[in-house]
C-alpha positions as CSV (number, residue, x, y, z in Angstrom):
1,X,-43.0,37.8,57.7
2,X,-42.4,36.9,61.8
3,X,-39.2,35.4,62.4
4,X,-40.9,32.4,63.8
5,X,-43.4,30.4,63.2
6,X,-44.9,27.7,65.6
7,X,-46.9,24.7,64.1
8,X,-48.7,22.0,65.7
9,X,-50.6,19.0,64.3
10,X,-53.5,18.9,66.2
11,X,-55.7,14.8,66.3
12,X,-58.3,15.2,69.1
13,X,-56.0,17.4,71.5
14,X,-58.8,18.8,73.2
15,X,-57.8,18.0,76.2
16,X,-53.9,18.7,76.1
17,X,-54.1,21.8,73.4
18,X,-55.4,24.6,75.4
19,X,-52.6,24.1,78.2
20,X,-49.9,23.9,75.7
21,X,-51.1,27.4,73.9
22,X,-51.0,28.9,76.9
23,X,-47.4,28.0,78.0
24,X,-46.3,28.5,74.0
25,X,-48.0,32.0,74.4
26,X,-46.4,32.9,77.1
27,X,-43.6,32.6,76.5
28,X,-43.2,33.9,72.8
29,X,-44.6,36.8,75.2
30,X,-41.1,37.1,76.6
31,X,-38.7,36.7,72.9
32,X,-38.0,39.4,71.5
33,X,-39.2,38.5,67.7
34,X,-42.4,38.4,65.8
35,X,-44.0,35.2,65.9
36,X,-47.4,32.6,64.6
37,X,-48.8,29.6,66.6
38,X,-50.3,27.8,63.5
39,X,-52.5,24.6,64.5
40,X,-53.5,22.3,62.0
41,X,-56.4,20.2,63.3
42,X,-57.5,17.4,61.2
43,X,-59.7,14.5,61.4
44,X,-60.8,15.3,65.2
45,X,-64.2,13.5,66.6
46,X,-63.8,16.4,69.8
47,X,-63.9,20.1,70.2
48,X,-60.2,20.2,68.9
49,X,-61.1,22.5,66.3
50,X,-63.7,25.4,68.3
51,X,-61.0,25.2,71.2
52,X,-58.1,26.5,68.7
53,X,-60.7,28.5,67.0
54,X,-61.4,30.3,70.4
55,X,-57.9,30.4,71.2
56,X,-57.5,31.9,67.7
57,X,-60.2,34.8,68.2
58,X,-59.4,35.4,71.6
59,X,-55.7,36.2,70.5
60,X,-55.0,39.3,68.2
61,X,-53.9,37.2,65.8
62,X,-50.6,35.4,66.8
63,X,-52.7,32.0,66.1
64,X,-54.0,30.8,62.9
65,X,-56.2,27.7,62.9
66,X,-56.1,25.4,59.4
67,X,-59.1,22.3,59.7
68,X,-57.8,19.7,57.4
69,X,-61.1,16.8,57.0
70,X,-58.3,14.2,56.6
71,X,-56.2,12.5,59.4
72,X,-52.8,12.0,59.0
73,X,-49.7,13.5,61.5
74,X,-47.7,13.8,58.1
75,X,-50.2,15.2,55.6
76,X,-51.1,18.3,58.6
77,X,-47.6,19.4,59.7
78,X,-47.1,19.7,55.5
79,X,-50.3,21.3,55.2
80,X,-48.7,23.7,58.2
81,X,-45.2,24.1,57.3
82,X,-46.5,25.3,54.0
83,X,-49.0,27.3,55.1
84,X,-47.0,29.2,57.5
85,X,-45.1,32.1,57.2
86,X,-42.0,32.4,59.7
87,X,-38.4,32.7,59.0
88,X,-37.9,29.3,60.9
89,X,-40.8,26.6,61.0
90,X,-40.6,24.9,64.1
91,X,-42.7,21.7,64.5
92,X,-44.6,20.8,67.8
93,X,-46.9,18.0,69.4
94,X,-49.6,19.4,71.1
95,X,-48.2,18.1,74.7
96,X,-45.1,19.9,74.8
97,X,-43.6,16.9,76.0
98,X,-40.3,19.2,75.4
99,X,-40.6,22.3,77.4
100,X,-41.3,25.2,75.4
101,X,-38.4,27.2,77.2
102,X,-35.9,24.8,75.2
103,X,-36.9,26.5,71.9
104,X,-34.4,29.1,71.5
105,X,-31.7,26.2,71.4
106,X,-32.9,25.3,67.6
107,X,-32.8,29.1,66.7
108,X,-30.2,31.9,66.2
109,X,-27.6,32.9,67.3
110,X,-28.0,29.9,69.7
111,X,-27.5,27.9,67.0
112,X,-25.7,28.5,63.5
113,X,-25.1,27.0,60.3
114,X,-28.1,24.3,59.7
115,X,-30.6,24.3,57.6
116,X,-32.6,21.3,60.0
117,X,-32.5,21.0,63.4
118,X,-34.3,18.4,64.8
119,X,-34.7,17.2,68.7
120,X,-32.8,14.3,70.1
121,X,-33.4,11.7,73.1
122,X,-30.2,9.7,72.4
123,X,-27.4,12.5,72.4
124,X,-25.2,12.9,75.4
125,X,-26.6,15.9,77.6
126,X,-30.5,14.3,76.7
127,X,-33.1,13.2,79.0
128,X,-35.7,11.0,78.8
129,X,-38.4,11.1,82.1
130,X,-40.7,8.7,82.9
131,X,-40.7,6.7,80.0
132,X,-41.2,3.0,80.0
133,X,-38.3,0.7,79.3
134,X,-40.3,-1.0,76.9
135,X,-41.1,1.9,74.5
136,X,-37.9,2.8,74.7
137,X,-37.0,-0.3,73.6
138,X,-39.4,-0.5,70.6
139,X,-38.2,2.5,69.4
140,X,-34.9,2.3,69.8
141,X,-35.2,-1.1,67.8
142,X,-37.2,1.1,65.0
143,X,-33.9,3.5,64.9
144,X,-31.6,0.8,64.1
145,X,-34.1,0.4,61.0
146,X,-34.5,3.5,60.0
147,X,-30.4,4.3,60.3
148,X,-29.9,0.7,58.3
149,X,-32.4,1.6,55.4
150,X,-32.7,5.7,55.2
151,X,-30.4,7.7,57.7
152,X,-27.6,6.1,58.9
153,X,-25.7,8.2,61.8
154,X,-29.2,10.1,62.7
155,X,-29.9,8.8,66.1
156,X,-33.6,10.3,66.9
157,X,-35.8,11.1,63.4
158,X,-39.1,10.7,65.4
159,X,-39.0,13.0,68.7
160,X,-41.8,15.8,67.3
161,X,-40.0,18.7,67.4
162,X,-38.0,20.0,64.5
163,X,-36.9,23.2,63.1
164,X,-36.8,24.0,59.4
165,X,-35.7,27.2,57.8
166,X,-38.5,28.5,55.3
167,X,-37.0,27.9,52.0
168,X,-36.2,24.7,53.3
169,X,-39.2,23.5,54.3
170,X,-41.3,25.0,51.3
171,X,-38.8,22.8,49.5
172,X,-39.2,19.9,51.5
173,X,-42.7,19.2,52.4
174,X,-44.0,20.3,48.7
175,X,-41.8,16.4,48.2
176,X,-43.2,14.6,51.0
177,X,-45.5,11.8,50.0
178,X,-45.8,9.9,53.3
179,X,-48.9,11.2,55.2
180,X,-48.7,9.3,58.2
181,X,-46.2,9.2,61.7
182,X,-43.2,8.2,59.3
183,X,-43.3,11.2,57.0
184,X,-40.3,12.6,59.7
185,X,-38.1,9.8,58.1
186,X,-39.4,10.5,54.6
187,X,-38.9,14.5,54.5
188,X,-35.1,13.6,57.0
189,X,-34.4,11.2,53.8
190,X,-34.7,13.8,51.1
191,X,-32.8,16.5,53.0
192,X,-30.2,14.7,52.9
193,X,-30.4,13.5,49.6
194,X,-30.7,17.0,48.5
195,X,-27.5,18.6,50.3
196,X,-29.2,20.2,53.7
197,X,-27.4,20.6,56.8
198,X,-29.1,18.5,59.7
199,X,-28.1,19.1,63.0
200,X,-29.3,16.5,66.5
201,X,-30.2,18.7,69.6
202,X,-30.5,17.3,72.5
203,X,-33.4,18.1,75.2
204,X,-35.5,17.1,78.0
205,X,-38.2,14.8,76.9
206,X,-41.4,13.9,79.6
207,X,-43.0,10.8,78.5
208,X,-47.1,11.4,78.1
209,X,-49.1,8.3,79.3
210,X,-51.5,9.2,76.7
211,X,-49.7,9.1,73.7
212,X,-51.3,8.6,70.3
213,X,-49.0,6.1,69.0
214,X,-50.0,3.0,68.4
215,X,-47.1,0.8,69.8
216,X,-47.4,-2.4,67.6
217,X,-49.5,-1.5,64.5
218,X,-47.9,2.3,64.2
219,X,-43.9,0.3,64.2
220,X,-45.7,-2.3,61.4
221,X,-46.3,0.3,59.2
222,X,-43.5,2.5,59.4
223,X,-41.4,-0.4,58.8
224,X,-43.8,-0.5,55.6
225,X,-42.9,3.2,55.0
226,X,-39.5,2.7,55.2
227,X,-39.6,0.6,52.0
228,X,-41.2,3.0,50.2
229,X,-39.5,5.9,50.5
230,X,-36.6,3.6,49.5
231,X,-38.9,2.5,46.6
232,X,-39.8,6.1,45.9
233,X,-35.5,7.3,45.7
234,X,-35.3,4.5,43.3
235,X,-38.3,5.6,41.1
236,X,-36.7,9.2,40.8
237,X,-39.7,10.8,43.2
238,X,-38.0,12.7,45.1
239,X,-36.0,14.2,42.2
240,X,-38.9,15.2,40.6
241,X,-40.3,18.9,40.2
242,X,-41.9,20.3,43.2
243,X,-45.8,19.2,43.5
């Protein structure tokens, strides 16, 4: 079981996913624990997939490669963070746009007594660089929604980089039912419903020109998701036995 395991949802990364295993690789070359690079590709139309695979057989075995058919952010990090095997589960995008070298901050002993640790843009000692006023507008205006409807006092629930400790994720994301870019708000929503520690980290973020959100029809329908993980806490779904 390594202490850490790594897992990256991986859309048509071809270009950006072989630069970012390289600079994850090198430096779990320098921590002192076991660890897994897991990369869930799903849905790609590019060489997503044979790059990881590559990167997978060229690498003794610290990287595992999972091809989901299906798209969906949501439904392959929960194919990942069940799938993988580390103590702690950390999430990733597949362009670092938080340097790797912040890791340990979400990790023992640099951090204690959590069960979630999730990235933030909005606490003091955060950075955001080179990101256009109007994105961080748009989201900032989604935040408001999502602290008014699901997670009041959580100032950041969609940077991609979170940290889950294994029980805690097995738990988790055998509950999640959302399988697109809202199922952060969704799994965030049940922790807290079911007693878990969540803790905001601030970093560095670096804004990527190419980013695969969809500004206007991605905020549509997470405002859309937002009502039904509300409906879904009313119907009991989240209270039910694990799927």
């Amino acid at each position: 079981m390594p202490f850490l395991s790594i897992v990256i949802p991986a859309h048509n990364e071809a270009r950006r996913l072989p630069a970012s295993l390289e600079k994850i690789l090198a430096f779990l070359a320098t921590q002192p624990y076991d660890a897994e690079v897991v990369v869930v590709e799903n849905g790609s139309t590019d060489d997503t997939l044979a790059l990881a695979q590559q990167f997978a057989a060229e690498r003794n075995g610290i990287i595992r490669v999972i091809h989901e058919a299906r798209r969906g952010k949501g439904l392959a990090v929960r194919r990942g963070m069940l799938e993988a095997r580390g103590e702690y589960r950390f999430l990733a995008d597949a362009d670092l746009s938080m340097p790797v070298e912040e890791l340990p901050r979400f990790l023992p002993p640099a951090l204690a007594d959590f069960d979630i640790a999730i990235a933030s843009r909005e606490l003091p000692g955060s950075r955001r660089v080179d990101e256009p006023p109007y994105r961080h507008l748009v989201g900032r205006m989604f935040n408001l929604m999502v602290q008014a409807l699901a997670l009041p006092g959580l100032r950041d629930t969609q940077c991609g980089f979170k940290c889950f400790r294994a029980d805690v994720a097995e738990d988790l994301f055998s509950r999640q039912t959302l399988e697109g870019m809202s199922f952060d708000v969704e799994v965030l929503f049940v922790a807290r419903r079911r007693g878990y520690r969540i803790v905001e980290v601030p970093i560095t973020w670096y804004f990527d020109p190419d980013s695969r959100v969809r500004l206007v029809r991605d905020s549509l329908r997470m405002g859309l998701d937002l009502l039904t993980v509300r409906y879904n806490a009313w119907r009991g779904v989240y209270d039910s036995p694990k799927t």
